[in-house]
Kinemage of the C-alpha trace (Angstrom):
@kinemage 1
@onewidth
@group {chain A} dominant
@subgroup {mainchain}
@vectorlist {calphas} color= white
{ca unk a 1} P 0.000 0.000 0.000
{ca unk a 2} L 2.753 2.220 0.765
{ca unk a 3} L 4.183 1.610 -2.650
{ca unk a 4} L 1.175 2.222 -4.334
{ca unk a 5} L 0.348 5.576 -2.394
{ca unk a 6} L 3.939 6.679 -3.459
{ca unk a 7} L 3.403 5.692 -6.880
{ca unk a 8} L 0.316 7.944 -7.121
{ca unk a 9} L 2.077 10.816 -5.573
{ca unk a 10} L 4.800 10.559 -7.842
{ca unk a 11} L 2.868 10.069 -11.155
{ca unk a 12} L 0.536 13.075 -9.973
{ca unk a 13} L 3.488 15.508 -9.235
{ca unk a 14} L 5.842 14.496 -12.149
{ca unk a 15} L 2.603 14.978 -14.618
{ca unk a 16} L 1.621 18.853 -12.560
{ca unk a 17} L 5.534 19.583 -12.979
{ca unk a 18} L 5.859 18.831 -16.477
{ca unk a 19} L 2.658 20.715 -17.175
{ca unk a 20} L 4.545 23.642 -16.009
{ca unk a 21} L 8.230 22.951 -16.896
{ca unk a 22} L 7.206 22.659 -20.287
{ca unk a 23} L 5.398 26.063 -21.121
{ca unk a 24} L 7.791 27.779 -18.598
{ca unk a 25} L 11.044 26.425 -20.398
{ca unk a 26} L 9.396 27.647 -23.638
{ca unk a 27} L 8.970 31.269 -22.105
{ca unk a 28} L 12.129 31.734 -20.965
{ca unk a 29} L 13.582 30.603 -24.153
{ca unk a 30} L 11.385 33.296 -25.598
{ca unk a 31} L 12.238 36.092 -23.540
{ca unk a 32} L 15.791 35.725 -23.624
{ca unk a 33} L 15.578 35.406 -27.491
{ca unk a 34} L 13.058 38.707 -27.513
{ca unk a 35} L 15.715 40.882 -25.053
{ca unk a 36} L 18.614 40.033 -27.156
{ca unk a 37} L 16.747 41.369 -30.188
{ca unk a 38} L 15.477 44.242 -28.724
{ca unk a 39} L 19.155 45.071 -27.303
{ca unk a 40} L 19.800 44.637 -31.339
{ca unk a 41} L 17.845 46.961 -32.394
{ca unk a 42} L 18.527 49.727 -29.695
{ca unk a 43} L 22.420 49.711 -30.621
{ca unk a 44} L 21.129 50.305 -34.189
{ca unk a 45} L 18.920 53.046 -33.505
{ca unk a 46} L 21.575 54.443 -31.017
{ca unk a 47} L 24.204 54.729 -34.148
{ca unk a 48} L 21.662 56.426 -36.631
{ca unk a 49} L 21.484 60.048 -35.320
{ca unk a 50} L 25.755 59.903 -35.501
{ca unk a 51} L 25.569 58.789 -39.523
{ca unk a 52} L 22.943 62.103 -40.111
{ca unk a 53} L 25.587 63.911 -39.043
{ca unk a 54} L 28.984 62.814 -40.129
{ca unk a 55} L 30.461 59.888 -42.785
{ca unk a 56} L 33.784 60.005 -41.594
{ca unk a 57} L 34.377 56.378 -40.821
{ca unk a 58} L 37.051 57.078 -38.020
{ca unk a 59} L 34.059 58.761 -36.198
{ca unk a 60} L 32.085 56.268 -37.154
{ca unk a 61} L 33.974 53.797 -35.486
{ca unk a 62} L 34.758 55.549 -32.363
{ca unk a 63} L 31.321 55.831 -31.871
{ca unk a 64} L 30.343 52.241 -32.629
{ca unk a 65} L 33.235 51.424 -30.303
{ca unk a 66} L 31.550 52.747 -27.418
{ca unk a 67} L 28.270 50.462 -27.506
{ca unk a 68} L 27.893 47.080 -26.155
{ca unk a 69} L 29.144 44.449 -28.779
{ca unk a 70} L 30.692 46.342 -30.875
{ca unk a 71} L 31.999 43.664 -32.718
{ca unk a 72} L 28.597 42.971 -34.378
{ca unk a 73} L 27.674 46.375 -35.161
{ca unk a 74} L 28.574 46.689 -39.250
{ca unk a 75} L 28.093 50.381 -41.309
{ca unk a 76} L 27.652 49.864 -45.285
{ca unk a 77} L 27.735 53.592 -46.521
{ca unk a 78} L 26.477 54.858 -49.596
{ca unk a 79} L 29.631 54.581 -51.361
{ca unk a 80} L 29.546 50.885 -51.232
{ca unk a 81} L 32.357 50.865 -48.243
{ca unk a 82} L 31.718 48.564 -45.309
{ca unk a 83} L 32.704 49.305 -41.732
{ca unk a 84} L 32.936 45.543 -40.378
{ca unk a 85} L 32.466 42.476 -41.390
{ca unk a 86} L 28.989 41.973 -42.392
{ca unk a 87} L 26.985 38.831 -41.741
{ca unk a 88} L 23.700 40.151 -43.719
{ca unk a 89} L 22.776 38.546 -47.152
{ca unk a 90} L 23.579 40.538 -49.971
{ca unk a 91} L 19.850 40.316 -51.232
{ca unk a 92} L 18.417 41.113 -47.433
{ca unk a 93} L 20.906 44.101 -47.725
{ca unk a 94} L 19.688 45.234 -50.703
{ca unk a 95} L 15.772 45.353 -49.610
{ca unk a 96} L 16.869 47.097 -46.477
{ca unk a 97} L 18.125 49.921 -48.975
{ca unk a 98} L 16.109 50.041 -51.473
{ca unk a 99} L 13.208 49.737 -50.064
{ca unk a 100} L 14.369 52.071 -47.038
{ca unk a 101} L 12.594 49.336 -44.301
{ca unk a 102} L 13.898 48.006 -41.077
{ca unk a 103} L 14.494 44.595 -41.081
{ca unk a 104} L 14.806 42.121 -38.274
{ca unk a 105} L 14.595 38.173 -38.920
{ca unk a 106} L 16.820 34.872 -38.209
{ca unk a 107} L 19.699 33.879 -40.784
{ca unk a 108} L 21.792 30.722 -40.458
{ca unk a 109} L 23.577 30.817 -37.460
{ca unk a 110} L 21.873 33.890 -35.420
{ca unk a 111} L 19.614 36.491 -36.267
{ca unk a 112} L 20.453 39.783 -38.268
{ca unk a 113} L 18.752 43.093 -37.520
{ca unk a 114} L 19.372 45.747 -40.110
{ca unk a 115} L 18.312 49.678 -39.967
{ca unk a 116} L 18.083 52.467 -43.079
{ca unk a 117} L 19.382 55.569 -42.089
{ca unk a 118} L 18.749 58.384 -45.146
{ca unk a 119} L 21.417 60.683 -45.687
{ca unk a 120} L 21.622 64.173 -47.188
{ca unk a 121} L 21.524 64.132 -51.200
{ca unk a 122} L 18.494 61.291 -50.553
{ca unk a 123} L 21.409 58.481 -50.109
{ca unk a 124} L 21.002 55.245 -47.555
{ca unk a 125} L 23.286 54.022 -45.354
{ca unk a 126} L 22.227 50.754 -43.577
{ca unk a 127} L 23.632 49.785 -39.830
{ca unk a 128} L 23.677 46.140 -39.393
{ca unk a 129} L 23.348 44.268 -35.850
{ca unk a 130} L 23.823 40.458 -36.217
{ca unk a 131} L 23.078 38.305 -32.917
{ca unk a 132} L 24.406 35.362 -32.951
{ca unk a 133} L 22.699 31.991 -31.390
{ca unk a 134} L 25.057 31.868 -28.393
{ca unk a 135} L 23.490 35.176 -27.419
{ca unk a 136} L 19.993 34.074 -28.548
{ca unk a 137} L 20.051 31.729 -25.530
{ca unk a 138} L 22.698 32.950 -23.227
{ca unk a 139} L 21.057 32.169 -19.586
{ca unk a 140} L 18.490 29.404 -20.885
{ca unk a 141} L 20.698 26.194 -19.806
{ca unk a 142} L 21.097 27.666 -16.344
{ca unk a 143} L 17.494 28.783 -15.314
{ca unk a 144} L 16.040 25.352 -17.501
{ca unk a 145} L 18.455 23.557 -14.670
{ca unk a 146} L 16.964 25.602 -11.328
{ca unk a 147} L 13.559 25.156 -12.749
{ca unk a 148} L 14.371 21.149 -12.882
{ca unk a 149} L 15.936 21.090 -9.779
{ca unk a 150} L 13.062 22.692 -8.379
{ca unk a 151} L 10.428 20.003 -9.814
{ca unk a 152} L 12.668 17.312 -8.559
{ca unk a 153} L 12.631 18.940 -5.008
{ca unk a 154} L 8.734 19.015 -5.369
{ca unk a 155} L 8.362 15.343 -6.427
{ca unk a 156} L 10.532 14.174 -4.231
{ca unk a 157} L 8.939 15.973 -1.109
{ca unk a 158} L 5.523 14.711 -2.071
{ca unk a 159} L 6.569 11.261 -2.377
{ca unk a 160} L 7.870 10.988 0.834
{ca unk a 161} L 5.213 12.818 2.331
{ca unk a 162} L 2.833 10.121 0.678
{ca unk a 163} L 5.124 7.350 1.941
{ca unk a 164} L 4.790 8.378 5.328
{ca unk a 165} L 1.206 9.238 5.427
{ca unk a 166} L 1.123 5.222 4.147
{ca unk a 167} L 3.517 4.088 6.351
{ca unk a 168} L 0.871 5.718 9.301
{ca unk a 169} L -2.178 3.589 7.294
{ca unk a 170} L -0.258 0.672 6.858
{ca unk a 171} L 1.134 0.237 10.448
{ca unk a 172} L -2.740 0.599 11.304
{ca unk a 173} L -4.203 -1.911 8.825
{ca unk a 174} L -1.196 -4.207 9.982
{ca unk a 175} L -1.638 -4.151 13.811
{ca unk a 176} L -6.023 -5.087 12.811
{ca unk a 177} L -4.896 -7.401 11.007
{ca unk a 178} L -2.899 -9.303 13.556
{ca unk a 179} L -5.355 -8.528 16.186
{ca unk a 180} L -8.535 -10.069 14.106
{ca unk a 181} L -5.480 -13.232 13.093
{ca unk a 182} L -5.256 -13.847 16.862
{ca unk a 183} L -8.427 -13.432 17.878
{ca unk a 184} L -9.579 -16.227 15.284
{ca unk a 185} L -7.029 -18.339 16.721
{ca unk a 186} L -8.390 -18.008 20.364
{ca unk a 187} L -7.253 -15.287 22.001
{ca unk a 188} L -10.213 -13.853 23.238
{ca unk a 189} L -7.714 -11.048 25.356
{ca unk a 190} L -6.758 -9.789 22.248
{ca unk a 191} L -7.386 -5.771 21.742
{ca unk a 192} L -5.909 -3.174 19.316
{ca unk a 193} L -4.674 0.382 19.856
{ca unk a 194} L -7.151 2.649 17.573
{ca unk a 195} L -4.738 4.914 15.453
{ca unk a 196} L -4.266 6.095 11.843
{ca unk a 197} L -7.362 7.639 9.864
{ca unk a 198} L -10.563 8.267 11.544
{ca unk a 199} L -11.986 5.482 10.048
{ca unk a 200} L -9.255 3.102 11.066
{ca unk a 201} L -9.505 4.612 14.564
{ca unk a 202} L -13.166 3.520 13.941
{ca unk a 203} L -12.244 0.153 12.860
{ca unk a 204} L -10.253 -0.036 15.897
{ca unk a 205} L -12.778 0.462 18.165
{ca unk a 206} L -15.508 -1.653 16.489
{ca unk a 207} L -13.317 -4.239 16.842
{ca unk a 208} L -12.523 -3.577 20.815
{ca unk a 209} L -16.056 -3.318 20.848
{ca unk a 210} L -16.762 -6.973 19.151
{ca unk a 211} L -14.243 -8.893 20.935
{ca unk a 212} L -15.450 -7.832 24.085
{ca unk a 213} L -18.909 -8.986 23.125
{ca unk a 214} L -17.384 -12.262 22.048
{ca unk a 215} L -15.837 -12.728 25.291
{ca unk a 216} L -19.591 -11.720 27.323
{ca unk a 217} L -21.426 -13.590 25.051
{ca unk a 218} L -18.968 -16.845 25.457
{ca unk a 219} L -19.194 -15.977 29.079
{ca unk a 220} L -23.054 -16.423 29.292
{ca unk a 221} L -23.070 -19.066 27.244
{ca unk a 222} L -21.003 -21.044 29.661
{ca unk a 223} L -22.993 -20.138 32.382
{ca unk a 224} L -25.812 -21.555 31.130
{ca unk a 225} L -24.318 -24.545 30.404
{ca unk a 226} L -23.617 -24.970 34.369
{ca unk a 227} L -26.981 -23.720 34.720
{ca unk a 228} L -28.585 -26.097 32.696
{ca unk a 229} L -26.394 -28.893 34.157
{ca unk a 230} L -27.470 -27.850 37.555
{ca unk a 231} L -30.823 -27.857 37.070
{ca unk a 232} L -30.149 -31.929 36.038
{ca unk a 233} L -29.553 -32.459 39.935
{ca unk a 234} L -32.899 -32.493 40.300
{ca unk a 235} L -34.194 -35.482 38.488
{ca unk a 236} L -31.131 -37.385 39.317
{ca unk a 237} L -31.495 -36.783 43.067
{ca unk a 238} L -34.729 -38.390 42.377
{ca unk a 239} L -33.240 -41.671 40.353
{ca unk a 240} L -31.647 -41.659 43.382
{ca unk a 241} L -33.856 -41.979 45.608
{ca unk a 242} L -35.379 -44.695 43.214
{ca unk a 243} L -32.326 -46.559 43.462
{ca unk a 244} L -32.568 -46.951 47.132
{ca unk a 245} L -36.151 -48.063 47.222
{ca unk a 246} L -34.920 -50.941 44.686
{ca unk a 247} L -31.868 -51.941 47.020
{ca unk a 248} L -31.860 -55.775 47.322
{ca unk a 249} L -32.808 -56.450 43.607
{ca unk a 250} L -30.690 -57.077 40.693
{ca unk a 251} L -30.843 -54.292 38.884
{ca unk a 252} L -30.441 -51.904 42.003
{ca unk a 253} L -26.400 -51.755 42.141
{ca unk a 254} L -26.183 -51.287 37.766
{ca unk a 255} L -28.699 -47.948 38.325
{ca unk a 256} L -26.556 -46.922 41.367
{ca unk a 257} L -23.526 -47.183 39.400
{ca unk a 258} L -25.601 -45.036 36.568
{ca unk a 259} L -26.562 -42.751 38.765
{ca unk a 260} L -22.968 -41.857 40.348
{ca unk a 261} L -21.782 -41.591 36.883
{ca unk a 262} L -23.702 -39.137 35.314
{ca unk a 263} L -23.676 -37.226 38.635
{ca unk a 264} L -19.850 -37.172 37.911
{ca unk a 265} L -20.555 -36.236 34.294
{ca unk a 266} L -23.054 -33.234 35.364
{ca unk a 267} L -20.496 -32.594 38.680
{ca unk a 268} L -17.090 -32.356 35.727
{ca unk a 269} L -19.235 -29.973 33.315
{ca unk a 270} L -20.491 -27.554 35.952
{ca unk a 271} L -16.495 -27.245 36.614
{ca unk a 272} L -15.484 -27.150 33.513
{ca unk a 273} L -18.119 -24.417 32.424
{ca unk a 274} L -17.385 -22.195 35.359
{ca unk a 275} L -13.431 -22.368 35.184
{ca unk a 276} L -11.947 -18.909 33.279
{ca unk a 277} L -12.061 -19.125 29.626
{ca unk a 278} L -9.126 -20.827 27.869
{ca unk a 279} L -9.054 -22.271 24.527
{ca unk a 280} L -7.232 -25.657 23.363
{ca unk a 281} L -6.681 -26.652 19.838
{ca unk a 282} L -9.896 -27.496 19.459
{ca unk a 283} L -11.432 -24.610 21.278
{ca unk a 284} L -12.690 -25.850 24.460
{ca unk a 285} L -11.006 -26.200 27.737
{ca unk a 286} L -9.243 -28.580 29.324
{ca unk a 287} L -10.372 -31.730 31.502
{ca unk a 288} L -9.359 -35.144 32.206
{ca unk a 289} L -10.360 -37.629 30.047
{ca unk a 290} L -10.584 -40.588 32.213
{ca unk a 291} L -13.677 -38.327 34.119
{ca unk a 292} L -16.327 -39.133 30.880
{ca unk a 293} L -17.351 -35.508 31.001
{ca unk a 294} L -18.763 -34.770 27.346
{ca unk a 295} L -16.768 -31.625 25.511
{ca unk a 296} L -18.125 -28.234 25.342
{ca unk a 297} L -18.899 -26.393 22.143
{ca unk a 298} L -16.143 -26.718 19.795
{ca unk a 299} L -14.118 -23.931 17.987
{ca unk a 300} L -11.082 -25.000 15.633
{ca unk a 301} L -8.496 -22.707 14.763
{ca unk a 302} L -7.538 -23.456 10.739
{ca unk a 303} L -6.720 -26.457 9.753
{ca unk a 304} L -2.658 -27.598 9.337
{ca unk a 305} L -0.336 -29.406 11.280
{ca unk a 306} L -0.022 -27.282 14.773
{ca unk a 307} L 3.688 -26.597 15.820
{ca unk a 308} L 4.992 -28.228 19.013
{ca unk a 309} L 4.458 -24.685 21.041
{ca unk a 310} L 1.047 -24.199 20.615
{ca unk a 311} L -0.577 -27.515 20.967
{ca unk a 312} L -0.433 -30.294 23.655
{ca unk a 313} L 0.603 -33.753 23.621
{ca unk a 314} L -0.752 -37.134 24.301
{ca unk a 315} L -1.001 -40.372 23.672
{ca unk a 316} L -4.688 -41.321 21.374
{ca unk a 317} L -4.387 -45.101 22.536
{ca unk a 318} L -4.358 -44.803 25.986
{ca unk a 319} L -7.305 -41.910 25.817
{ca unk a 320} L -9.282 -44.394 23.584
{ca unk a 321} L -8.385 -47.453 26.258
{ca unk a 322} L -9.712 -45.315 28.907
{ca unk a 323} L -13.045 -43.966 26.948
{ca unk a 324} L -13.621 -47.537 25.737
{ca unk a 325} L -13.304 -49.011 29.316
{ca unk a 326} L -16.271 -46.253 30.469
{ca unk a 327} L -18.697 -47.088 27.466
{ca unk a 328} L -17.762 -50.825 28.065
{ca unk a 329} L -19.586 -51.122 31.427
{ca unk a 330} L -22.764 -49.401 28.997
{ca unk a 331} L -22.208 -52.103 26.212
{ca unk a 332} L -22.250 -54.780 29.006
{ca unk a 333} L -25.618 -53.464 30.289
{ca unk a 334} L -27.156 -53.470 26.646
{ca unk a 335} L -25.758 -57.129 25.117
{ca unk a 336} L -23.626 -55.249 23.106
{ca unk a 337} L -20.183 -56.980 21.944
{ca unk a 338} L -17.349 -54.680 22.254
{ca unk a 339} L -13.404 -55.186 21.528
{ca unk a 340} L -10.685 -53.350 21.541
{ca unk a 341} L -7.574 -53.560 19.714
{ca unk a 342} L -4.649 -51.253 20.365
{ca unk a 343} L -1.006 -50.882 18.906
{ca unk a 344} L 1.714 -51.088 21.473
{ca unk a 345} L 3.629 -48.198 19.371
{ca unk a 346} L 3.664 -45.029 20.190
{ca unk a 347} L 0.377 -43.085 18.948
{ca unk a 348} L 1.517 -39.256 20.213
{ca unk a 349} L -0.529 -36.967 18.706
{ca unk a 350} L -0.837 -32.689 18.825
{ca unk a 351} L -4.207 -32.692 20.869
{ca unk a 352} L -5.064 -33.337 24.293
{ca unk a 353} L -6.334 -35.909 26.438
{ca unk a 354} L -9.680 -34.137 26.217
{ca unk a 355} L -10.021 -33.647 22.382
{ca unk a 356} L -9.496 -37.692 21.955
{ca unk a 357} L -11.592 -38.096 24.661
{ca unk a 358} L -14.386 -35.947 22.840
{ca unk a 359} L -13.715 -38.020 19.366
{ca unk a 360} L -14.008 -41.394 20.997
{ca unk a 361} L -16.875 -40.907 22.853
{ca unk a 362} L -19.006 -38.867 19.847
{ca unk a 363} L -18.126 -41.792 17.943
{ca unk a 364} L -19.178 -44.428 20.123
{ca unk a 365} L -22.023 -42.650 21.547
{ca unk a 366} L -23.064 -42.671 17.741
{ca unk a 367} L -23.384 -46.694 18.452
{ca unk a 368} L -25.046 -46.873 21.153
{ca unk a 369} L -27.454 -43.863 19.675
{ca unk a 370} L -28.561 -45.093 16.148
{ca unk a 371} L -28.314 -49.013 16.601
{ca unk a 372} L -30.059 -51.609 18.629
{ca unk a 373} L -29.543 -53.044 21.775
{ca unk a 374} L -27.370 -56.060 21.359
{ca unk a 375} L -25.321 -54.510 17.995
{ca unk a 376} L -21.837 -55.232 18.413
{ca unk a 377} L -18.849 -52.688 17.753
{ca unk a 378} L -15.289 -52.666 17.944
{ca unk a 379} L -12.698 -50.233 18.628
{ca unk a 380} L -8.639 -50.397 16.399
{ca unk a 381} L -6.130 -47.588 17.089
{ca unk a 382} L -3.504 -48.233 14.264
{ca unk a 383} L 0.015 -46.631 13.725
{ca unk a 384} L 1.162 -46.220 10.090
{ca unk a 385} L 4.519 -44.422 9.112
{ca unk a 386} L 2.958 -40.890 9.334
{ca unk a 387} L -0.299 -40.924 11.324
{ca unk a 388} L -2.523 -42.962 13.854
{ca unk a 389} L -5.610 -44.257 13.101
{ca unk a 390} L -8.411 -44.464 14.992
{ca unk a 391} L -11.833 -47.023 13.670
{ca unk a 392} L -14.767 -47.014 14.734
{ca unk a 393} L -17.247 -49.841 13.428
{ca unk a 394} L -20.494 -51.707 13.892
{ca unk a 395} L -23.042 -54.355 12.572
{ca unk a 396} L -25.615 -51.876 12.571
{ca unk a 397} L -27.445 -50.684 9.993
{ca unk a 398} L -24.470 -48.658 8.772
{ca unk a 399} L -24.793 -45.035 6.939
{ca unk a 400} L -26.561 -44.800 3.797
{ca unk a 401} L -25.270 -40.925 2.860
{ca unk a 402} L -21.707 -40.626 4.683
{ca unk a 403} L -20.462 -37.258 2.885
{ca unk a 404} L -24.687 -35.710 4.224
{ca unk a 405} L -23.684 -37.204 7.617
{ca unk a 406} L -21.085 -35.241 7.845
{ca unk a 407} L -22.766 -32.024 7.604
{ca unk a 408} L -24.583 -31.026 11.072
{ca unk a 409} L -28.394 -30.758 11.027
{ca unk a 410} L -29.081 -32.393 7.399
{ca unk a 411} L -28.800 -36.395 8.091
{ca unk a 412} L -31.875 -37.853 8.556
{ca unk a 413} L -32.690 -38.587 12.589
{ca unk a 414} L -29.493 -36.555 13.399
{ca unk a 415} L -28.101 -33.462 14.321
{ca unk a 416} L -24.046 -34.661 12.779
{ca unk a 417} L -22.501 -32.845 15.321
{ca unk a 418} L -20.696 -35.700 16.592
{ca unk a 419} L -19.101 -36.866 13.384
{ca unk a 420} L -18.443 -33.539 12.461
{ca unk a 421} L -15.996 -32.990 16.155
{ca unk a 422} L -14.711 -36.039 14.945
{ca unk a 423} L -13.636 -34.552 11.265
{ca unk a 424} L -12.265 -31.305 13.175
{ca unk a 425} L -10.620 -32.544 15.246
{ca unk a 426} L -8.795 -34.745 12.577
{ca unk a 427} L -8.146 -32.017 10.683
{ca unk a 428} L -6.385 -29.902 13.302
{ca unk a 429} L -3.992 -31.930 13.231
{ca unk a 430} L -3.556 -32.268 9.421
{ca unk a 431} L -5.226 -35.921 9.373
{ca unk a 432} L -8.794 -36.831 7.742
{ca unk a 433} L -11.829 -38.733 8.403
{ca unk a 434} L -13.668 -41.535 6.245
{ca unk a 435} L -17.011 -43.879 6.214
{ca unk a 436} L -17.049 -46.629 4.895
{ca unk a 437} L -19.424 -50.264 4.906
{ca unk a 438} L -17.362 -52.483 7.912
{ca unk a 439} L -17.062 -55.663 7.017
{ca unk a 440} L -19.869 -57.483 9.439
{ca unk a 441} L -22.524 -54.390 7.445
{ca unk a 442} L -22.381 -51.569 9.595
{ca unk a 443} L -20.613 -48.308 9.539
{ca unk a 444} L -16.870 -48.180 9.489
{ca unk a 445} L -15.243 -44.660 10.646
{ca unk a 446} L -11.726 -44.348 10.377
{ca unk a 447} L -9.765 -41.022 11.950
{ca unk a 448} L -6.575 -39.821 11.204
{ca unk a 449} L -4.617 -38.003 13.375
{ca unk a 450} L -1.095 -36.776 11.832
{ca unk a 451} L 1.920 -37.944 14.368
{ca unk a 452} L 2.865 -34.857 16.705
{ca unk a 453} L 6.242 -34.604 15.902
{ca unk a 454} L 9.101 -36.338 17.766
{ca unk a 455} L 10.616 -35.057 20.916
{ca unk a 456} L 14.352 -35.741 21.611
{ca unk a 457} L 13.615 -37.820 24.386
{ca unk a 458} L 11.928 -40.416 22.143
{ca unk a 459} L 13.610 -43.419 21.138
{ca unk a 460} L 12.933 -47.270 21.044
{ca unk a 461} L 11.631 -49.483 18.483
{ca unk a 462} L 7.999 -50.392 17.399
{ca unk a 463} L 6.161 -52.926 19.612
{ca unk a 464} L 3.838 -54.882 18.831
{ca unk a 465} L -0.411 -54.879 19.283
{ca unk a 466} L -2.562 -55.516 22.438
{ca unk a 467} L -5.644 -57.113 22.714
{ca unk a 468} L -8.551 -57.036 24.982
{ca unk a 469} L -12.282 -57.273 24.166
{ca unk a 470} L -15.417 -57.266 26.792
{ca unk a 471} L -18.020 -59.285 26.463
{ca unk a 472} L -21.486 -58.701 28.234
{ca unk a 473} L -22.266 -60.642 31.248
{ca unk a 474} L -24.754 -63.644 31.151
{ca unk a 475} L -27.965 -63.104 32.516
């Protein structure tokens, strides 16, 4: 920008200077030419009143001698004699006599002024003034070169001028910039100096004024959420209540166990809600993943590999043994078959323990939401050369439309938000998500997380896999 305001100034300048170089040059050119004839033709005139009076050519000369360039000054008297060296054409010379007229025009190499003086006895004698072109446009070089110097001065003033009055705009337009680039990434602290132009002062405070309403809003909105999960106290206080009344049958201990749970689910979101804002990679804050507490809304930053300063660190296949192990005890109650099969290398990913924890359970919770009691699934955490992979799959029904389930609100009996943390978070990291038909019919999910990148302390060879599956309890 600051190239392109100096580029205006200059082409705007250069184009006002030359509009008045031009004409200007041409006018002094003109007037030195005009005063250099008019000098002429006053030393000729001055000489005319001396020839009325005497012939004598010694006179003559003495008085020629003392007028200003001399040299030029020629006499042709009647009698044909010449007092100098003439420069005049001999046919210009003879209209000047003859035809007794004052003549004043250019001739190859200056300009030649010549004046008819009559004599007594009716005779002419003609004085003759020729100029020549170094005294035509004596001066010109010199004032053409103050004149230039002076339009350079100007151009060059109003280009820096312009280059500073950008530098001001840019330096404002940069510092919004960076201020709206790391407020998208998260920081919601983020605030800008208004400077520059009024209107980027008034850019400046717009945005003051919208990322403080970002930060209220996001403030309410977690409020709410602990409100909401408050409120939940209620009814479980009374499943409570209901599991004591049924103490002594079989199912009494399995809705005690329920209960405590999501008490501890509600008990981690309250906490979570209410703790100061801070953003992860994925937008959300930070909780343990081991406590089954389901994420909160989820903001990405753009997608790319993170860099090791800005992200955490963990390990996807203990978070997925952990999240497995929780749903497990659900599978059990529900006939469902689950197994899990893990790699023994290592599966470090750039997210934290709570971002897995959010994939695996969306993804499993996806299970348990759109099949039947008794549908088996199975959990894999692979490690290829580059990334860790992370399937998901069933002997449900499967997914008819899996590029429309992964848009939220438009597959058919669901909202798609929980496939669509799944894709995000996947693509934080650089990885990718797919669906495809598993092999026993049902839906088969695979997530790709990119491998966080080594740290020094890492060494050792690849191991080899783990296996444990749960089966569900005979009743």
């Amino acid at each position: 920008m600051r190239r392109s305001l100096a580029g205006v100034a200059l082409a705007v300048t250069s184009m006002v200077a030359l509009s008045f170089l031009i004409p200007l040059g041409a006018l002094v050119m003109s007037l030195v030419k005009e005063q250099s004839v008019t000098a002429a033709e006053q030393r000729a005139a001055a000489l005319a009143p001396v020839l009325t009076l005497t012939t004598d050519p010694s006179a003559l000369r003495e008085s020629a001698a003392g007028l200003d360039a001399a040299e030029h000054l020629v006499i042709h008297l009647p009698d044909a004699q010449n007092l100098g060296d003439s420069q005049a054409p001999v046919k210009l010379l003879e209209r000047a006599q003859q035809g007794r007229e004052s003549i004043s025009q250019k001739t190859p190499g200056g300009w030649i002024c010549l004046q008819p003086v009559v004599l007594p006895g009716d005779r002419v004698a003609v004085i003759e003034n020729f100029v020549p072109d170094e005294e035509l446009t004596r001066g010109v070089k010199a004032s053409w070169a103050v004149m230039l110097l002076l339009a350079v001065g100007l151009v060059g003033g109003s280009v820096l001028v312009a280059d500073r009055l950008g530098a001001k705009v840019v330096r404002s337009s940069k510092k919004l910039a960076q201020a709206s680039h790391t407020l998208g990434q998260g920081n919601l602290d983020t605030r800008v100096e208004p400077m520059g132009p009024k209107e980027l002062r008034d850019a400046g405070v717009a945005f003051n004024a919208m990322a403080h309403r970002m930060t209220e809003l996001l403030a309410i909105e977690r409020e709410l959420v602990a409100d909401l999960s408050h409120r939940l106290r209620t009814p479980l206080t009374a499943l409570h209540l209901a599991s004591e009344r049924m103490a002594g049958t079989p199912e009494s201990a399995r809705v005690e166990a329920a209960v405590h749970a999501l008490e501890s689910e509600l008990q981690a979101i309250i906490a979570a809600a209410r703790t100061p804002l801070a953003v992860g990679p994925m937008g959300h804050g930070m909780r343990s993943a081991d406590t089954g507490t389901v994420p909160q809304a989820i903001v990405t930053r753009p997608p790319g590999p993170p860099g090791p300063s800005d992200c955490p660190r963990s390990e996807a296949a203990d978070v997925v043994r952990r999240r497995t192990a929780f749903w497990a005890v659900l599978a059990e109650q529900q006939d469902r078959a689950c197994s899990l099969d893990l790699t023994q290398e290592p599966t470090a990913v750039s997210l934290s323990d709570d971002d897995i924890a959010a994939v695996v359970d969306a993804l499993i919770g996806n299970v348990f939401s759109h099949t039947p009691p008794g549908t088996a699934f199975a959990v894999r955490v692979a490690r290829t050369a580059q990334a860790v992979e992370l399937v998901v799959e069933d002997s449900g029904p499967g997914i008819p439309e899996p590029d429309r389930a992964l848009s939220r609100g438009s597959s058919t009996g669901s909202s798609g938000l929980g496939l669509d943390i799944a894709r995000r978070a996947a693509t934080v990291t650089g990885g990718s998500m797919r669906i495809a038909q598993a092999p026993r019919g049902g839906a088969h999910i695979t997530v790709v997380f990119a491998l966080a990148p080594p740290l020094r302390s890492e060494r050792g060879p690849r191991g080899s896999r783990r296996r444990a599956r749960w089966w569900p309890r005979k009743r």
